[in-house]
N, C-alpha and C positions, 0 to 999 in steps of 0.2 A: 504494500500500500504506500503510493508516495507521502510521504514527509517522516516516516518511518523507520527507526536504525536497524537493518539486516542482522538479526540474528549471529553470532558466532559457533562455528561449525565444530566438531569434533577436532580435537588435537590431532595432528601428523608433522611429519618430519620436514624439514624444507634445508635445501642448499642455501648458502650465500656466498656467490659466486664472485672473485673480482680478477680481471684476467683471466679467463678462463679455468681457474683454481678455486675448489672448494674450500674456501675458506675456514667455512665452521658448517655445523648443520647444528640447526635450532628445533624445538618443539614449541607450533606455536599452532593456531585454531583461524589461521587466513584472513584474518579481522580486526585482532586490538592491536594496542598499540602495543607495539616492540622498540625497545633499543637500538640492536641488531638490525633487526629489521628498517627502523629507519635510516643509517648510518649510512646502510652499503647500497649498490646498484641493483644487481639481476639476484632475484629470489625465485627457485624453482623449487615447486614441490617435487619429494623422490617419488619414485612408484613405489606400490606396495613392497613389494620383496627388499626394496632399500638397494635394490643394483638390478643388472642386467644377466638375464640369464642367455648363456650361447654352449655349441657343442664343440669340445676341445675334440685334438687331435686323436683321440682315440674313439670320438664319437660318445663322451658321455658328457653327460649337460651336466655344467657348474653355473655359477652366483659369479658373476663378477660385481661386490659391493660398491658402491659409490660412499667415499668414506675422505675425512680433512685431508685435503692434498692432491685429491683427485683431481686430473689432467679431464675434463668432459667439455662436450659441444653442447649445444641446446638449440633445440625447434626452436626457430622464433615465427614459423609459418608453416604449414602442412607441408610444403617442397622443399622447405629453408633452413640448413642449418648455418651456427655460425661456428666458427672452428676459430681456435687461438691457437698460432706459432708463430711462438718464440715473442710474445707478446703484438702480433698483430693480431687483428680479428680479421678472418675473411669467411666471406658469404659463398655459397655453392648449393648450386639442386642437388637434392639426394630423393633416393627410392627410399620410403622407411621397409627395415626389413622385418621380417617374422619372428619373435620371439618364441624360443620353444615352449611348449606348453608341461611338459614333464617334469618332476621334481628335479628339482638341481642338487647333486652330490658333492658334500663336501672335502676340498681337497686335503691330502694328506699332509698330516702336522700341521694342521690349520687349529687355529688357537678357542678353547673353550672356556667362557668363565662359568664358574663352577660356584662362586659364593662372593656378595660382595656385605662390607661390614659399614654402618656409617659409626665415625670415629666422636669422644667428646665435645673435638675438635669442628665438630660438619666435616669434615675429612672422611674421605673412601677411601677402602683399604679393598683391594679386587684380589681374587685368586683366581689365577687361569692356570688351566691342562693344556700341554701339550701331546696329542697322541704320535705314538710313532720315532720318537724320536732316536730310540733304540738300534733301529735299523739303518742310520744315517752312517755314515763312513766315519772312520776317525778322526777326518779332516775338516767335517762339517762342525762350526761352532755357531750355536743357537743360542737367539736369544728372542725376549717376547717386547713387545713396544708399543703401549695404550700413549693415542696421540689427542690432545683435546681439543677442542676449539681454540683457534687461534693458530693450531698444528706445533703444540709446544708439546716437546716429547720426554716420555721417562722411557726408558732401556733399562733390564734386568737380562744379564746373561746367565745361562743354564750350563751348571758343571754336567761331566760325564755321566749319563746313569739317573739324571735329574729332571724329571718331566711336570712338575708343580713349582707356581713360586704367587709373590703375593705382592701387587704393584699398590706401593704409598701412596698419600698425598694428594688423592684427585680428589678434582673438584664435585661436590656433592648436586644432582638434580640439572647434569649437565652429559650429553650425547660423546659418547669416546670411542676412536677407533681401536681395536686391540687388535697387535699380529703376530706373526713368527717371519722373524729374518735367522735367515741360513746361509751365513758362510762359508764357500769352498777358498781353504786358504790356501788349495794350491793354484786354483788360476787366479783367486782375485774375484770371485762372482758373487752375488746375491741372491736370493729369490727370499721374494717379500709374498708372505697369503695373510693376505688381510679377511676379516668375515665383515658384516655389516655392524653397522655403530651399533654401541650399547648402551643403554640411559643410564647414570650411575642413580643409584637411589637418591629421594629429598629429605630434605632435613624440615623439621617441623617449626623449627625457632625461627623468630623474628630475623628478617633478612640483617644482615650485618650492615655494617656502615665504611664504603668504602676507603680504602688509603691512596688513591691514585685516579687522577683524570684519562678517561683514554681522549679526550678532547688535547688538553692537555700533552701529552706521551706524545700522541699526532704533529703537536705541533714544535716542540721541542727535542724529542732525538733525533737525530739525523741518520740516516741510513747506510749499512757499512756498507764496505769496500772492499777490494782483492786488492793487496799491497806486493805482491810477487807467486810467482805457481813457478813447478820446480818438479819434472817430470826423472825420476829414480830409474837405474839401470832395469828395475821390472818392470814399466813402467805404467808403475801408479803414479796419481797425480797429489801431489802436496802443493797446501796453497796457504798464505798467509793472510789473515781478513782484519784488517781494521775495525776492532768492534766501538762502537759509540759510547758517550758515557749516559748514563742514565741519572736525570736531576731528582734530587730528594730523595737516592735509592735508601731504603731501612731494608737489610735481609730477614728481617723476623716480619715483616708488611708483604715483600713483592720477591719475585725471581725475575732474571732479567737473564736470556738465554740463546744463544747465538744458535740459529738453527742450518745446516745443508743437507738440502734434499735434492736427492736422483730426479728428473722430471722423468724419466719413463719408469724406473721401478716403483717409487716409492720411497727408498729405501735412504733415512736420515740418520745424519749425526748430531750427536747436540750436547752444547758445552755450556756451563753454566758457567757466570762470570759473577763478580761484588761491584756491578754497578758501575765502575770504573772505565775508562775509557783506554784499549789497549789492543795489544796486536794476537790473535789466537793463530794457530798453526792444525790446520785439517789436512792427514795425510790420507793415505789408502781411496785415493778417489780414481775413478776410472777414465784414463786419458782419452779423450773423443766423445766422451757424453756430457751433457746440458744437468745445471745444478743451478736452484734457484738458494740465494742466502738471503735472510731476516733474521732481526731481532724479536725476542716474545718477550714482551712483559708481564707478569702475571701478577694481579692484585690476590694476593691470597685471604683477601677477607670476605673476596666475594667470589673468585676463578673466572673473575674478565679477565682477556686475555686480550694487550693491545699487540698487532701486526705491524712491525718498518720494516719494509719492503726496502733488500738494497741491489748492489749490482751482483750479476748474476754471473756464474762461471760456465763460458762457451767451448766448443769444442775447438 
């Protein structure tokens, strides 16, 4: 009925895309107002299954999740997508193709969480399975990595013989990616299986009161930089990144943390710093692939997480 406010729909998941990069994925009802939401550009709802299902090489259908970090296009017309490389956007007709219709099987050593705890704190404490991981060569070294909004990462590596562990510190009533990265240390490779984001639990207490503006953060850190790369007789790539300093940093308020991510696997490092303005050294990187670097600031009173986007390392 005109002059009437529509209704607010059931909760679901939605992207927020900038660059062609999943930013964060929200739970919100398509209607109120968001923070998030209003802040950024393109907001796409996920589909149901939270990714794409397609039939791998051996003809069995998997889940590919749409999860923080995600490289994706998006319909912006039934013929239209838009595709980001290497931060252009460009346009092109496509056929949309057939999703399979069949359960999708998940892939092996793909990570389960099994129990998650909220802390005194509003803090989660997640426990994830890894299945499988017995069978991996001696050379593979695994570890599991819940990424959150903002794509700020914790890393826990798994000893010999050790297929449970229990990730700290997330933030409470907030969407998380969790995965298994597998390194082969004899060539230098990765393989990242990520599943679809997982909600951590919410906390019942009155929302905390922030220690930091992402207004703010936005407007005063500046954005790092590659200060020299340095390709080793194996050749991996090591790189030196000028990290920024961060104003009014308190380490018991905020973490402030230098992020490199693989753009096609996934697969990040991530260094925590005390706020200070200094030079970090990232080795083991792969000569000839595309790695985007940022800074994550995390308000820990509340797990906003502000994004400075900086220069990127090309092939």
């Amino acid at each position: 009925m005109s002059g009437q406010t529509p209704a607010p729909t059931a909760k679901a998941k939605y992207a927020v895309i900038v660059d062609g990069v999943v930013d964060r994925i929200v739970t919100w009802d398509g209607y109120s107002r968001n923070r998030v939401i209003d802040s950024y550009g393109i907001i796409v709802k996920l589909p149901t299954n939270a990714g794409v299902k397609y039939v791998d090489s051996n003809g069995v259908t998997r889940l590919k999740p749409i999860t923080q970090g995600s490289i994706v296009s998006v319909y912006v017309a039934p013929d239209v997508k838009v595709t980001p490389t290497y931060e252009i956007t460009q346009l092109s007709p496509v056929t949309l193709p057939t999703e399979p219709t069949d359960t999708a099987v998940a892939q092996a050593n793909a990570p389960v969480v099994t129990t998650q705890v909220l802390n005194a704190d509003n803090s989660v404490s997640m426990t994830v399975d890894v299945a499988g991981i017995q069978d991996l060569p001696s050379t593979s070294v695994v570890s599991v990595y819940t990424v959150t909004d903002g794509r700020s990462t914790t890393a826990v590596g798994l000893t010999q013989g050790q297929s449970t562990v229990t990730i700290n510190d997330l933030p409470q009533d907030q969407n998380v990616t969790v995965k298994t990265v597998i390194r082969d240390t004899l060539t230098n490779t990765e393989t990242v299986i990520s599943n679809p984001v997982v909600a951590t639990v919410a906390s019942t207490a009155p929302a905390p009161t922030s220690a930091r503006s992402d207004t703010t953060d936005r407007a005063t850190i500046t954005a790092p930089s590659i200060s020299s790369r340095v390709v080793d007789a194996s050749g991996a790539l090591s790189v030196a990144i000028a990290m920024p300093a961060v104003p009014n940093f308190d380490s018991s308020k905020s973490w402030a943390t230098l992020i490199v991510r693989d753009n096609k696997s996934g697969s990040t490092t991530a260094i925590g710093t005390d706020g200070t303005a200094q030079t970090l050294n990232v080795g083991s990187l792969g000569e000839g692939r595309d790695y985007t670097v940022s800074v994550v600031v995390r308000d820990l009173a509340t797990g906003q997480e502000t994004v400075i986007k900086g220069e990127g390392i090309s092939k």
